[in-house]
C-alpha positions in Angstrom: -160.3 99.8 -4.3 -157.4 97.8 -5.7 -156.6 95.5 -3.3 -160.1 94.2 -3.8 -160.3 94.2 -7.6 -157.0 92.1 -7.3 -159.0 89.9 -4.6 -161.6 89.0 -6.7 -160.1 88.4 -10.1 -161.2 91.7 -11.6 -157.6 93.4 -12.0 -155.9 92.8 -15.5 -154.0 96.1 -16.1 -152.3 94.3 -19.3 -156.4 93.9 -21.1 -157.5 97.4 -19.9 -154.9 99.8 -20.0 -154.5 100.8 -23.8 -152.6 103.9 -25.0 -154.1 106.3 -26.3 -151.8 108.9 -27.9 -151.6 110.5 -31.5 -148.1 108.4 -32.0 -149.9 104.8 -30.9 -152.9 106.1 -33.1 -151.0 106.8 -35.8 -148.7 104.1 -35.8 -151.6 101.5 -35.2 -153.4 102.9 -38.8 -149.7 102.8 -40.4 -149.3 99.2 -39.5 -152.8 98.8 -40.9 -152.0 100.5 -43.8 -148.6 98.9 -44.4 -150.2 95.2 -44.1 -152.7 96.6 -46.5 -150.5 97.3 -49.1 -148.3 94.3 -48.2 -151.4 91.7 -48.3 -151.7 93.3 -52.4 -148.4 92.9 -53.2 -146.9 89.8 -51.5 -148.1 86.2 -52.6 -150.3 84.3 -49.9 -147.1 82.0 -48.8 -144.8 85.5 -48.5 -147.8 86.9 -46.3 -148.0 84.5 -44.4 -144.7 84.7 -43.2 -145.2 88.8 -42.4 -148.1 87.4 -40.1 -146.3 85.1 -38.6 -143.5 87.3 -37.9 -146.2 90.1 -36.3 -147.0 87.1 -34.2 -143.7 86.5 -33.1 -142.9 89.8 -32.2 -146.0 90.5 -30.0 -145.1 88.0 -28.1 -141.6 89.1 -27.5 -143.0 92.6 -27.0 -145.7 91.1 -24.5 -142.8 89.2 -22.3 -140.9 92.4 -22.7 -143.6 94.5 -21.2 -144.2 92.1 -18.6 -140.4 92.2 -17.2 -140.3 95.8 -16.9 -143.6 95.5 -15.2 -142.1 93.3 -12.8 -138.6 94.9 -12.4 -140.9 98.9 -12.3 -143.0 97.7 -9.8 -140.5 95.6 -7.5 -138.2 98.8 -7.9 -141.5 101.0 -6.4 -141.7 98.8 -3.6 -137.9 98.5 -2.7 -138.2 102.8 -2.7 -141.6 102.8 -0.7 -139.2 100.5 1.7 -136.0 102.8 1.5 -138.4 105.9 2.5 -140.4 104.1 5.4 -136.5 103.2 6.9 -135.3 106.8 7.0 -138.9 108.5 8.2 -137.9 105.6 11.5 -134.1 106.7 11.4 -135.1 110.0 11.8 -137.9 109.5 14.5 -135.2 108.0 16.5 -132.6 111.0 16.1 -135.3 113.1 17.6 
């Protein structure tokens, strides 16, 4: 159950959910690729940089992900809430 995984540590969706699709596979070997062929050409100072700027933008893609976990999951809730207030407004117009 969830609640309990959450409970007891064991709930990081962020480390266990990957994707899986034929895009993310094959953009995942074309980034591979591409720092492949970049590593050849580029001088160790110039490559550098490229790794440092893959740094940089997982971490804005990571703090991305996590608002619109946030905001996705807080806008679940405020439905859930919406819903369970009109099943009661319509138990009392019965």
């Amino acid at each position: 159950m969830i609640l309990e995984e959450m409970y007891n540590g064991r709930f990081y969706p962020c480390e266990t959910v990957v994707a899986d699709s034929q895009e993310y596979r094959r953009a995942v070997k074309a980034c591979a690729d591409l720092m492949e062929t970049l590593s050849e050409r580029l001088n160790k100072e110039d490559y550098n940089l490229v790794e440092e700027l893959r740094t940089q933008e997982a971490i804005i893609q990571c703090e991305e992900n996590e608002s619109h976990f946030k905001y996705g999951f807080s806008a679940g809730l405020l439905v859930q809430q919406e819903a369970r207030e009109q099943v009661k407004l319509r138990d009392r117009n019965k």
